[in-house]
DRENDO-1510 file (C-alpha; in Angstrom, 1 decimal, always signed):
<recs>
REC; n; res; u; v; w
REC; 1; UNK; -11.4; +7.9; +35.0 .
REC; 2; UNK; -8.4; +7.8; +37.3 .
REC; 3; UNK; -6.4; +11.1; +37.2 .
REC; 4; UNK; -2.9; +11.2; +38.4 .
REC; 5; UNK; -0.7; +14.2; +40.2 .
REC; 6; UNK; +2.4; +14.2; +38.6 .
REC; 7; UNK; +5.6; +16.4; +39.8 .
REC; 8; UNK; +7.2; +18.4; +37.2 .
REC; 9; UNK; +10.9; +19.3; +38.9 .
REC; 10; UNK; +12.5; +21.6; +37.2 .
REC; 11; UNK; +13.1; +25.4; +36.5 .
REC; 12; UNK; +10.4; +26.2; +34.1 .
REC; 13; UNK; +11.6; +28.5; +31.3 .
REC; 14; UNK; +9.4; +29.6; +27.9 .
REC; 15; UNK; +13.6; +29.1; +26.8 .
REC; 16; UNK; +13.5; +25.9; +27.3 .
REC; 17; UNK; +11.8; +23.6; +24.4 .
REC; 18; UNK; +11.5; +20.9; +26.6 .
REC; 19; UNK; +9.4; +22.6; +29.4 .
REC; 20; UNK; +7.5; +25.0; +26.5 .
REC; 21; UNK; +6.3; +21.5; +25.1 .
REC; 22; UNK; +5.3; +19.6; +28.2 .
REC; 23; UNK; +1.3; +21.1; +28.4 .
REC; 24; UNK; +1.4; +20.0; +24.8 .
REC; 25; UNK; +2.5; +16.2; +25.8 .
REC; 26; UNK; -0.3; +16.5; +28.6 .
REC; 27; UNK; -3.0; +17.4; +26.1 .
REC; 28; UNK; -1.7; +14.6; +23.6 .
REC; 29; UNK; -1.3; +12.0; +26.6 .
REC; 30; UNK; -5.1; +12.6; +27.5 .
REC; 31; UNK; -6.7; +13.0; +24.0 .
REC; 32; UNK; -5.2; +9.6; +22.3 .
REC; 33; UNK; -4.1; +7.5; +25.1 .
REC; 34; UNK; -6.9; +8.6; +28.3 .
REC; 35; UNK; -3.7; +8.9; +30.6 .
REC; 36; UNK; -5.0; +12.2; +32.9 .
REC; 37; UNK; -2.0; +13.3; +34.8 .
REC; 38; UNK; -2.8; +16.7; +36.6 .
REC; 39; UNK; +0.7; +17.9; +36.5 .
REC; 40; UNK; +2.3; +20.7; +39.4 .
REC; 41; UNK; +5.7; +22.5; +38.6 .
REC; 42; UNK; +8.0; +22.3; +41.9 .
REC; 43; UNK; +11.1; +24.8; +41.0 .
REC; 44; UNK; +14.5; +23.0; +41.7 .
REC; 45; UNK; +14.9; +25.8; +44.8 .
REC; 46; UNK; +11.5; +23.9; +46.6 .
REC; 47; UNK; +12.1; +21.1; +45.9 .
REC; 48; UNK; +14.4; +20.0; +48.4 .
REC; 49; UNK; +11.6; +21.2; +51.3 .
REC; 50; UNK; +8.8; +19.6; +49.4 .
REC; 51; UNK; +10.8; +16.5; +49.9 .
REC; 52; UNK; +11.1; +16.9; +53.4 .
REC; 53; UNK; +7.8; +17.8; +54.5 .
REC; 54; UNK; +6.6; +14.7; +52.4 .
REC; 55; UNK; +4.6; +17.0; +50.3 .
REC; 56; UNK; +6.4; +15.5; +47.7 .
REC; 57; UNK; +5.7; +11.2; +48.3 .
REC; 58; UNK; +2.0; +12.5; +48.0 .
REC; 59; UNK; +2.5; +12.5; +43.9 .
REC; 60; UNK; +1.9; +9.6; +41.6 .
REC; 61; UNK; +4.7; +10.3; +39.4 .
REC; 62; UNK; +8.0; +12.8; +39.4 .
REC; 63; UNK; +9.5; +14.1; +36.5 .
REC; 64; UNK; +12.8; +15.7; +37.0 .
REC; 65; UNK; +13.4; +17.4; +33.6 .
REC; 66; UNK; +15.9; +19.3; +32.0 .
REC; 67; UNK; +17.2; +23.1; +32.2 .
REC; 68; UNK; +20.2; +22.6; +33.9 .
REC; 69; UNK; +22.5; +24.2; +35.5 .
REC; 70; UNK; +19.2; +23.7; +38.3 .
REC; 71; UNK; +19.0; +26.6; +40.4 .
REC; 72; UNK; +18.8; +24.0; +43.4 .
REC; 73; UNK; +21.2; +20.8; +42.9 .
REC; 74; UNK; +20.1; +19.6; +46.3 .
REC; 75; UNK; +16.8; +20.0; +45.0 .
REC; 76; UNK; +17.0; +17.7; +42.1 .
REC; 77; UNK; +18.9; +15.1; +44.1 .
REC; 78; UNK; +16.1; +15.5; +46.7 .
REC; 79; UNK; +13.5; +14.9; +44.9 .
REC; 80; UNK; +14.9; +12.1; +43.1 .
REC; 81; UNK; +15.6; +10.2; +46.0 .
REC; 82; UNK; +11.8; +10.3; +47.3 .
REC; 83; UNK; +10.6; +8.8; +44.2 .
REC; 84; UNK; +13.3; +6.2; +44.6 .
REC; 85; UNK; +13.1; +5.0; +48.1 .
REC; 86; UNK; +9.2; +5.7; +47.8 .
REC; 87; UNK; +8.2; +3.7; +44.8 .
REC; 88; UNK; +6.9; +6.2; +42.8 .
REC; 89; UNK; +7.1; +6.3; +39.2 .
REC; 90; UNK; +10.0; +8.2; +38.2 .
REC; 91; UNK; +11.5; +9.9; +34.7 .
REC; 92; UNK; +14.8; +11.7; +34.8 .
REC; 93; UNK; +15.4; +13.3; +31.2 .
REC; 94; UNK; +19.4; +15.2; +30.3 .
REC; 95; UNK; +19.8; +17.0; +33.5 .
REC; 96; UNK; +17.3; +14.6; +35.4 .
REC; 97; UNK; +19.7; +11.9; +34.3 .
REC; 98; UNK; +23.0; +13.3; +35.4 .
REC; 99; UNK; +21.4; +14.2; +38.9 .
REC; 100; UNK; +19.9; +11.1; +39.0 .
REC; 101; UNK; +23.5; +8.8; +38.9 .
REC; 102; UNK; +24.5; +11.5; +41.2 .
REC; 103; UNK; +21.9; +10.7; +43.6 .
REC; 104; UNK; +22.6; +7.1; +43.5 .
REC; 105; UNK; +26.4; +7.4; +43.9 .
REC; 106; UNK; +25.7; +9.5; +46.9 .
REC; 107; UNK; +23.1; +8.0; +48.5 .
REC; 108; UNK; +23.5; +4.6; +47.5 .
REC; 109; UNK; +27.0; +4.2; +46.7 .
REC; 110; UNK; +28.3; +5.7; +49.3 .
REC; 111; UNK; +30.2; +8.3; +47.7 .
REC; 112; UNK; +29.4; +11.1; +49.3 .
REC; 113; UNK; +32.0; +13.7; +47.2 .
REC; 114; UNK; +30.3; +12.4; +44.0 .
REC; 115; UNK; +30.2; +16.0; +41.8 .
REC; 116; UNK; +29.0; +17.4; +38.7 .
REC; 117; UNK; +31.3; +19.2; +36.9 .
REC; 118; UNK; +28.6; +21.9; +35.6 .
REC; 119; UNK; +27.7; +22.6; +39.7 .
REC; 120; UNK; +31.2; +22.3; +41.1 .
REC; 121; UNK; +34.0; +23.4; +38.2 .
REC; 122; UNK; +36.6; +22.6; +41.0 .
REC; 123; UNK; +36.2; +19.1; +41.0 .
REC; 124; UNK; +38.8; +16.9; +40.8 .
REC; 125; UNK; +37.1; +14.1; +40.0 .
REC; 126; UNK; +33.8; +14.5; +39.0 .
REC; 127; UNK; +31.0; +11.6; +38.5 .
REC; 128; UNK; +29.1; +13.8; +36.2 .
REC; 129; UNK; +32.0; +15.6; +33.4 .
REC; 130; UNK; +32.1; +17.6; +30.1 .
REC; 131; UNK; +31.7; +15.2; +27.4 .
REC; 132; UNK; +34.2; +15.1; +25.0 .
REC; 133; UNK; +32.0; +16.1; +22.0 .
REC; 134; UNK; +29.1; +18.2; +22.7 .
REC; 135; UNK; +25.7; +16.7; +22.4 .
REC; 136; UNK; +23.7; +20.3; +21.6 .
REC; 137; UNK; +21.5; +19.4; +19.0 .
REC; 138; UNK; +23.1; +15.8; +18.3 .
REC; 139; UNK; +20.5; +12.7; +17.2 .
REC; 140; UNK; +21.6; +9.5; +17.1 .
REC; 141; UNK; +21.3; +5.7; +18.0 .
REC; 142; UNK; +20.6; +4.2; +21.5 .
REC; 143; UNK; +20.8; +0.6; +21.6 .
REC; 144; UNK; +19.0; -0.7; +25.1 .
REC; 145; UNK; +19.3; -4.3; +26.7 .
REC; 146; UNK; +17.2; -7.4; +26.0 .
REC; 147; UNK; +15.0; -7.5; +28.8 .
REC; 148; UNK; +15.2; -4.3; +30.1 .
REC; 149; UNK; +12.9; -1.6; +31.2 .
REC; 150; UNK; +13.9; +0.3; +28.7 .
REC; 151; UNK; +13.3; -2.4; +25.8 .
REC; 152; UNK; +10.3; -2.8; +27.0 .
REC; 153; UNK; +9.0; +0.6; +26.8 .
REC; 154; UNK; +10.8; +1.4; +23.5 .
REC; 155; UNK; +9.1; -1.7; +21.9 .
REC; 156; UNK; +13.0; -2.3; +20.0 .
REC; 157; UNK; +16.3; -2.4; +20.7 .
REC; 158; UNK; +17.7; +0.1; +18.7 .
REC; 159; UNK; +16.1; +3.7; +18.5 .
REC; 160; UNK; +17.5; +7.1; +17.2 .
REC; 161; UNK; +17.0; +10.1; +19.8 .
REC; 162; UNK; +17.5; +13.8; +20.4 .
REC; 163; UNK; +20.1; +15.2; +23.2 .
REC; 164; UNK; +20.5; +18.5; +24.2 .
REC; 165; UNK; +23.3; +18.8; +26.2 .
REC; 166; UNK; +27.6; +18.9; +27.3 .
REC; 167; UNK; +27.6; +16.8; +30.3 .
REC; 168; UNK; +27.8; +12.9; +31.0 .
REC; 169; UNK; +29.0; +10.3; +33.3 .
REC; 170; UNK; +32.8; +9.6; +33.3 .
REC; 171; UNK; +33.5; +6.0; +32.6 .
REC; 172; UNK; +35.5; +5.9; +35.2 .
REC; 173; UNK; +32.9; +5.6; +37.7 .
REC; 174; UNK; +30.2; +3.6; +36.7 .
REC; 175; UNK; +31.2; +0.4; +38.0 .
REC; 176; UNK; +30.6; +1.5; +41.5 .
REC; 177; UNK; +26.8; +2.1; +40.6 .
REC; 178; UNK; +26.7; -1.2; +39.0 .
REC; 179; UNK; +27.6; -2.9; +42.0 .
REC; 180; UNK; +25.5; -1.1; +43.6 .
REC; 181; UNK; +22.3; -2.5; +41.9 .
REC; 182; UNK; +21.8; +0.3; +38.9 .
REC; 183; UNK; +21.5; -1.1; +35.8 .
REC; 184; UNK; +22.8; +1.2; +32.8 .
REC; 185; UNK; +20.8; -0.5; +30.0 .
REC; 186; UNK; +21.2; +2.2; +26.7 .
REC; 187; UNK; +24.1; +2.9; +25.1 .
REC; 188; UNK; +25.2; +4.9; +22.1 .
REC; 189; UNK; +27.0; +3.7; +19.1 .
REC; 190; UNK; +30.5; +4.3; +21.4 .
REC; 191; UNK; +29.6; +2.6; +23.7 .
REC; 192; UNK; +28.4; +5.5; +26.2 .
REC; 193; UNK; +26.1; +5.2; +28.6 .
REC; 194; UNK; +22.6; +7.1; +27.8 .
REC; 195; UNK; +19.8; +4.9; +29.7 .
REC; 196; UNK; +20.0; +4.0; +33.1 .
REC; 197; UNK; +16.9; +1.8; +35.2 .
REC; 198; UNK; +16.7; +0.7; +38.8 .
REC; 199; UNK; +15.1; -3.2; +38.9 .
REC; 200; UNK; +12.7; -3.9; +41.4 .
REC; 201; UNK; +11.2; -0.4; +41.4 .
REC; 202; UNK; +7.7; -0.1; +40.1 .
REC; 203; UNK; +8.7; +2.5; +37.4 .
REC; 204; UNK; +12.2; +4.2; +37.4 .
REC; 205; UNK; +14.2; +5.2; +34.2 .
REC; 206; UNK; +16.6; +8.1; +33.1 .
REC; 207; UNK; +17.7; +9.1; +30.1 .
REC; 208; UNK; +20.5; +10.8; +28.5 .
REC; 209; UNK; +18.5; +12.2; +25.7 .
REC; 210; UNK; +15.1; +14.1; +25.9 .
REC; 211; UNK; +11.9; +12.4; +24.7 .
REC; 212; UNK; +10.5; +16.0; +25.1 .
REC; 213; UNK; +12.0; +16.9; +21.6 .
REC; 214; UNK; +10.7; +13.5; +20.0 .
REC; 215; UNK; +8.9; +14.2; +16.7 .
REC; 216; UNK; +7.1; +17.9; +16.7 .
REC; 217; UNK; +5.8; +17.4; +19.9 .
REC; 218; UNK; +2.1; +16.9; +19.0 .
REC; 219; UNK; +2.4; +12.9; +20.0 .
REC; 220; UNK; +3.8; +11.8; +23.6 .
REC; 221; UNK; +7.9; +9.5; +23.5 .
REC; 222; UNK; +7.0; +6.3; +24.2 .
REC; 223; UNK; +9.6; +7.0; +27.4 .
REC; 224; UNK; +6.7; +10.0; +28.0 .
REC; 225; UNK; +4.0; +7.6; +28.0 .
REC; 226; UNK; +5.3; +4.8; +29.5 .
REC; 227; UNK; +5.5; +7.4; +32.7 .
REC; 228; UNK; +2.1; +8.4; +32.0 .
REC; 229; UNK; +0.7; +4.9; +32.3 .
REC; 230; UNK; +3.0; +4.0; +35.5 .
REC; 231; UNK; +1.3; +7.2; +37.4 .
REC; 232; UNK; -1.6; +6.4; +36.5 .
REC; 233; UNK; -1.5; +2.7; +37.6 .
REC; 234; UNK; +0.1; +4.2; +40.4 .
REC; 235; UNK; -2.6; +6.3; +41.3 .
REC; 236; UNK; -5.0; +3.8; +41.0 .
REC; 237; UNK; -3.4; +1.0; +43.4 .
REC; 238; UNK; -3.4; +4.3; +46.1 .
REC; 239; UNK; -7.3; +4.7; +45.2 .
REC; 240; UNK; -7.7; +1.0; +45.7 .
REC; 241; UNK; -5.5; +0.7; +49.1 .
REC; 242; UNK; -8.0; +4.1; +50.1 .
REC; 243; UNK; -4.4; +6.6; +50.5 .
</recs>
C-alpha cells in the first residue's frame, strides 16, 4: 500500500472545526477509500523556512487550511508557492484560498504590493478585501466550469457548500490573474468568485468554502479526496522514479 506524506499548513487550534476534524477525514480517507496519507502539521510561523530548506518539496501533497489571520502570512504564501512551481498536489481551503491568489498575484503577476486587507488594514488597495456580506456560517451554491478541475472532482456543476469566513478577492483585480494563466472556475449565485485551479499542474485547486465542514465530518469532500488520491498518485510516481 503506497502511503503518502501530506503537509498540513496551518495554525492548528482545538477552536478551529476545520483543523479539530482533519484526523477524522484521515481515518475516513483510509477506512473507505485506502488513500493512507501520513499527515505532518507545519505552523504558518515554519513554514516559510521549511520552504526554503526544501524540507517542504519533500511532501506528496500540501494543504494550506484555514484559521486565519495566519500567524505567518509569508508562511502561507511560501509554502504555496513550493507546491506550485514543484508540482505537488495542492489544496488551499478559506484562508488557503485568499493566500493562494495572493501568492499568484505576487509571484506570478507581478504585483508585488498585492495585500490582504485582514494582514495589512492600511491598504489602499487590497487584492484580498472585506466582503460585503459576511460569509460566517453561510451555505450556498457554487456553480464550477464545464471542463474544469473542479467539475471533475465535484462530479456536477452545481454544488451547495459551507464558508466560514469575511474576506474575498475584489473584483477589481482578477483579470490580472487571468491573464496570467489562473483559471477561476466556481462561482456563487452573484457571480463571485469561490474556486480557483491552475491548468497544467498535476493537482492544484482552492476554494473559497471549506470541504472540512462538509456533512458531519465522518465521510471525506469530494474536494478532500480528490487531494487524497492526487498525493497518493503522487507518491507513487516518486516510488517508481526511486526519489
Amino acid at each position: 500500500m503506497t502511503i503518502a506524506r501530506i503537509a498540513l499548513v496551518g495554525d492548528r487550534s482545538p477552536h478551529v472545526t476545520s483543523h479539530v476534524r482533519v484526523p477524522g477525514l484521515l481515518a475516513a480517507l483510509a477506512e473507505r477509500d485506502r488513500l493512507v496519507l501520513d499527515a505532518y502539521w507545519i505552523p504558518t510561523a515554519d513554514a516559510e523556512a521549511e520552504a526554503a530548506s526544501g524540507a517542504l518539496a519533500g511532501f506528496d501533497a500540501v494543504w494550506v487550511l484555514p484559521g486565519s489571520p495566519y500567524a505567518s502570512e509569508a508562511g502561507a504564501v511560501a509554502a504555496i508557492r513550493t507546491a506550485r512551481e514543484a508540482g505537488i498536489p495542492f489544496l488551499g481551503t478559506c484562508g488557503g484560498f485568499q493566500h493562494t491568489l495572493l501568492e499568484y498575484a505576487r509571484n506570478v503577476c507581478g504585483l508585488a504590493s498585492a495585500a490582504h486587507a485582514e494582514n495589512d488594514p492600511a491598504a489602499e488597495d487590497p487584492l484580498i478585501a472585506p466582503l460585503a456580506c459576511s460569509l460566517v456560517g453561510h451555505e450556498g451554491v457554487v456553480r464550477v466550469a464545464p471542463g474544469s478541475l473542479a467539475e471533475s472532482v465535484l462530479g456536477a456543476e452545481r454544488s451547495v457548500e459551507r464558508y466560514h469566513c469575511n474576506y474575498g478577492p475584489d473584483p477589481r483585480h482578477l483579470p490580472a490573474l487571468q491573464e496570467h494563466g489562473l483559471v477561476l472556475s466556481g462561482r456563487d449565485e452573484d457571480g463571485q468568485v469561490r474556486v480557483a485551479e491552475l491548468p497544467g499542474h498535476p493537482f492544484f485547486l482552492a476554494t473559497l468554502f471549506q470541504p472540512e465542514l462538509y456533512g458531519d465530518g465522518s465521510r471525506p469532500h469530494p474536494v478532500v479526496r480528490a487531494l487524497a488520491a492526487a498525493a497518493v498518485e503522487h507518491a507513487r510516481a516518486r516510488a517508481g522514479a526511486g526519489v
